[in-house]
N, C-alpha and C positions, 0 to 999 in steps of 0.2 A: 504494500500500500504506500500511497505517495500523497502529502501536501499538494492540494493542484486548487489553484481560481476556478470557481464556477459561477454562471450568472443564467438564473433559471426567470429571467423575464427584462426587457426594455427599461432602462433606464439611467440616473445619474450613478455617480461612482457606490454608492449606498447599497449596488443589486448584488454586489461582489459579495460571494463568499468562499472561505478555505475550506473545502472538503476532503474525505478520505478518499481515494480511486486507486483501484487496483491498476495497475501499469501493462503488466505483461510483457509478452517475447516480442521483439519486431518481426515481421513479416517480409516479404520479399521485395527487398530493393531499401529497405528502412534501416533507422539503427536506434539502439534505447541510448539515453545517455542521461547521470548524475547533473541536474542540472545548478549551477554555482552561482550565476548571476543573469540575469533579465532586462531588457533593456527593454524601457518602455517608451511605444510613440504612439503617436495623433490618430492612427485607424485604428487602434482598438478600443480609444475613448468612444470614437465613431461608430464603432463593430457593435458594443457597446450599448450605446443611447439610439441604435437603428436608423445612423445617419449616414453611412459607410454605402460605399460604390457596391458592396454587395451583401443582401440582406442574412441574416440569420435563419438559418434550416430548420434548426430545429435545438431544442431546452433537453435539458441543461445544455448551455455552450462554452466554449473555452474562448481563452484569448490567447496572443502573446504568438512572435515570428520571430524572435531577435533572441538568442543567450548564446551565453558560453558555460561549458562543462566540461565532462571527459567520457567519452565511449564508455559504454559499460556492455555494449551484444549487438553484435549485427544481422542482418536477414542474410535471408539467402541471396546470392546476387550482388552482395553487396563487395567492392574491391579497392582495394587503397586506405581503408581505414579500418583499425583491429580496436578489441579494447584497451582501455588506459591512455588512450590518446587524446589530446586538448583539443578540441574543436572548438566551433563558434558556426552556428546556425544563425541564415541569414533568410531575410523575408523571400520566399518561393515556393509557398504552398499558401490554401485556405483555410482562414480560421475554422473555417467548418470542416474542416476534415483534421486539423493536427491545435496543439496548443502548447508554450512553453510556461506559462504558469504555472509553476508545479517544482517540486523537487524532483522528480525523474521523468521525463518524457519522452515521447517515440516519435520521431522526425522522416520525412523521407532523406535518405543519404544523398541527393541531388540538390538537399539544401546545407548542407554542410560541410566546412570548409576547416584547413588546420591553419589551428591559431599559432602563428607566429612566434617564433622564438624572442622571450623577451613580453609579450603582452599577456596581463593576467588577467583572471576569470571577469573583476569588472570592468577593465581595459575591453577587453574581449566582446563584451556585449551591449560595449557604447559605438564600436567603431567602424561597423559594417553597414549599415543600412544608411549611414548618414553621409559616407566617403559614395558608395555603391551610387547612390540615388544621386550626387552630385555629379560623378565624373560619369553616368550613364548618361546621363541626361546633356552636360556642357560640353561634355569631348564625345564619347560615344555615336551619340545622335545630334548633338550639336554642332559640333565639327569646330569647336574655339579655338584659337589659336594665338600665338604669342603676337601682342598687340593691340589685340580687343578689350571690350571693357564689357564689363558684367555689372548690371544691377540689379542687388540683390534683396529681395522682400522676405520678413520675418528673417534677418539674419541672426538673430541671436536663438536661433531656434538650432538644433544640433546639425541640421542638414544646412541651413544657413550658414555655420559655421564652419562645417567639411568643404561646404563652397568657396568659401573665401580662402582655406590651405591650398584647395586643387588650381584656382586662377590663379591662386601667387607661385603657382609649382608648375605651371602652366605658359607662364610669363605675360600672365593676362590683367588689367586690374580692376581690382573687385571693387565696387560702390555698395554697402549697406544702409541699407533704409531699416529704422526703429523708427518707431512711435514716440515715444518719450526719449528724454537725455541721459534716464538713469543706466544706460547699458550704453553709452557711446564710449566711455572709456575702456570695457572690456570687449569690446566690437574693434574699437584702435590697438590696442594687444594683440587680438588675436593674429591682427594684419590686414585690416581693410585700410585700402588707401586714402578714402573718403568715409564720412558717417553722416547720411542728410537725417535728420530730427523730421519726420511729418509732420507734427502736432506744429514744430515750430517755422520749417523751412519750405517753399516750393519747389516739390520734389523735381517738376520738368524744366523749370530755370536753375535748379543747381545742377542738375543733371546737361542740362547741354553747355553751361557752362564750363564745366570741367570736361568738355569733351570738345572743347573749341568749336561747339553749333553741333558737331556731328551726330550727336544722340550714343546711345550701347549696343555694340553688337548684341548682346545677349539681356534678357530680361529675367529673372529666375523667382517667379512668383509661388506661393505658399499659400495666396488668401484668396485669390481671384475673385467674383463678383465684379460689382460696380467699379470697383477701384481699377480693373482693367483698362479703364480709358484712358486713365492717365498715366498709368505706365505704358500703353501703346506708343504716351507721345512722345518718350524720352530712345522711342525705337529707333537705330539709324536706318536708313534705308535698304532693303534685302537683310536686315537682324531678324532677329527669331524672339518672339515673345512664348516662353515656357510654362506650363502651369503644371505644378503637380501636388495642388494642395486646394485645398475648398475653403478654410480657415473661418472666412466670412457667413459663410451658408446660406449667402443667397445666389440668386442668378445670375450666371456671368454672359454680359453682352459681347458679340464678335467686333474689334472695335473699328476692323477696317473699313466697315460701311458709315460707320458714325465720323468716320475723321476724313472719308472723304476717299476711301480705296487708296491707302498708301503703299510702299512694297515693304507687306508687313505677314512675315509667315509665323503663326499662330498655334500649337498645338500640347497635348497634354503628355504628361510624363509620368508612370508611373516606375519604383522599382523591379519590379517583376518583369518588366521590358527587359532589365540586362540579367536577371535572377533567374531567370528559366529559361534561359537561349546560354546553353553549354558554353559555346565560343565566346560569348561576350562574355559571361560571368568567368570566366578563364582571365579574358584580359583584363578586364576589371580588378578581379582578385589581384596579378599581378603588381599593376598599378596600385592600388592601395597598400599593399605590400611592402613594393618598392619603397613607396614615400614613408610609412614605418618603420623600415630600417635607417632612413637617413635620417631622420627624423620631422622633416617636412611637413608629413602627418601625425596628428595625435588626439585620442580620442579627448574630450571635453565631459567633463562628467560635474554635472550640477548637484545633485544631494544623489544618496542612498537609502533605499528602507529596509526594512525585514519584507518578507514572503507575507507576513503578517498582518503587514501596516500597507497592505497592496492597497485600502479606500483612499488612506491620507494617500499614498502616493498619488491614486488619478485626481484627487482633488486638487494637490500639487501642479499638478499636468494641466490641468485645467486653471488654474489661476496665470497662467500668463506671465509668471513673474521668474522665468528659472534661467537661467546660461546653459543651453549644455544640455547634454542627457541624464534622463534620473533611469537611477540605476536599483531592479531589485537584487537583495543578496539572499543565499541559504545558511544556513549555518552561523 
């Protein structure tokens, strides 16, 4: 039997509870694993409260796509990874079908990857989904390139922040948009070249100003809705405006017809674009890899909880107020 999150109906963080669940053997192509630490993000608050790009099947449900641990038994089929070995599972499967909330849980082996010599179990399961989700989306399928500029929305959010490592390792430079001023100082740490305040600043005259008129190649949006229109206008011509976040919850308008049909390419991003296409998550890993050995990369870890304290933590998640990724621990 294993400590595992269950949520047997829709709702705020409150639905969560720790129950007993027998674990069992993996199956073929799968692997069980001790799980060490949790890293929590934005779709399973959404998974959650039934606000998520894909609904709930069925009660009791799990959460959780993101830890690190250590093999404990693999399926049949399974090759390249034995027990006692540190992994780190990364978001490429549905909540509806697997979950990492838990002290021991059963993954398919096509989501699991070895953790790096040197990164420990909560190193380990702050630093995949937020490096992955950055460089699939900016290099991958963005195709950015040394010289360009990136602006970045919710950057103090953990993928925010993998953003800003990957443009600067990239030789791109990154522009962060926050809300408030209370995160401009640790947004300038981490390595943003700029920090525009929204509350205080206009984000489209700071933005082409620092770009001598030209606007951003890249747009890397987290909230999308309304607010679309305005970062369309900081697009440079043939730039690519990104969304891979709904943050706002409401409707997001196409903004090329509203601004006049400019050459403004448009489209969404999720992780699972590079997480379940073998070759890219190949070079991905690499890359994220690489840049943890040099240290280029590194994950950003906001607070921790127990396995226990999972309500405080999504309430945490939900307040708005964190750097970085929160991180659950076992043990």
């Amino acid at each position: 039997m294993a400590k595992t999150v269950l949520f047997h109906e829709l709702g705020g963080p409150e639905v969560l509870r720790l129950e007993d669940v027998e674990v069992g053997d993996p199956g073929p192509g799968e692997v069980r694993l001790r799980v060490d630490a949790i890293g929590l993000n934005r779709a399973e608050a959404l998974f959650r409260s039934g606000h998520y790009i894909e609904a709930v099947r069925r009660f009791p449900a799990m959460l959780g796509t993101e830890a690190a641990g250590e093999i404990e038994a693999v399926g049949e089929g399974v090759a390249g990874f034995e027990p006692g070995q540190p992994v780190s599972v990364v978001p490429a499967f549905s909540q509806n079908d697997y979950g990492v909330y838990a002290e021991r849980a059963i993954v398919p082996a096509a989501a699991v990857v070895h953790r790096p010599e040197g990164i420990d179990a909560v190193e380990g399961a702050a630093v995949w989904m937020p490096y992955l989700t950055a460089y699939g989306a900016l290099v991958e399928t963005g195709g950015m390139r040394a010289g360009d500029t990136v602006v970045l929305n919710a950057a103090s959010s953990s993928v925010g922040l993998a953003a800003i490592h990957v443009a600067n390792r990239a030789g791109t430079t990154p522009i962060a948009l926050t809300r408030t001023a209370a995160k401009k100082d640790a947004l300038l740490k981490e390595g943003a070249a700029e920090v525009i305040v929204t509350d205080e600043e206009d984000v489209v005259e700071r933005v082409r100003a620092l770009t001598g008129g030209r606007g951003a190649e890249f747009v890397f949006d987290a909230v999308a809705g309304p607010g679309v229109l305005d970062l369309a206008k900081v697009v440079a011509p043939g730039g690519s405006l990104l969304e891979y976040g709904a943050l706002s919850g409401e409707a997001t308008p196409y903004p090329g017809f509203e601004l006049g049909m400019p050459a403004l390419n448009m489209r969404t991003y999720t992780v699972y674009e590079t997480t379940t296409d073998p070759a890219r998550l190949r070079r991905a890993a690499a890359f994220v890899a690489s840049g943890l050995r040099t240290g280029a990369f590194r994950p950003v870890v906001d607070r921790t909880f127990d396995l226990g304290d999972i309500v405080e933590a999504h309430r945490h998640m939900e307040s708005n107020t964190q750097v970085g990724k929160i991180v659950i621990t076992n043990g």
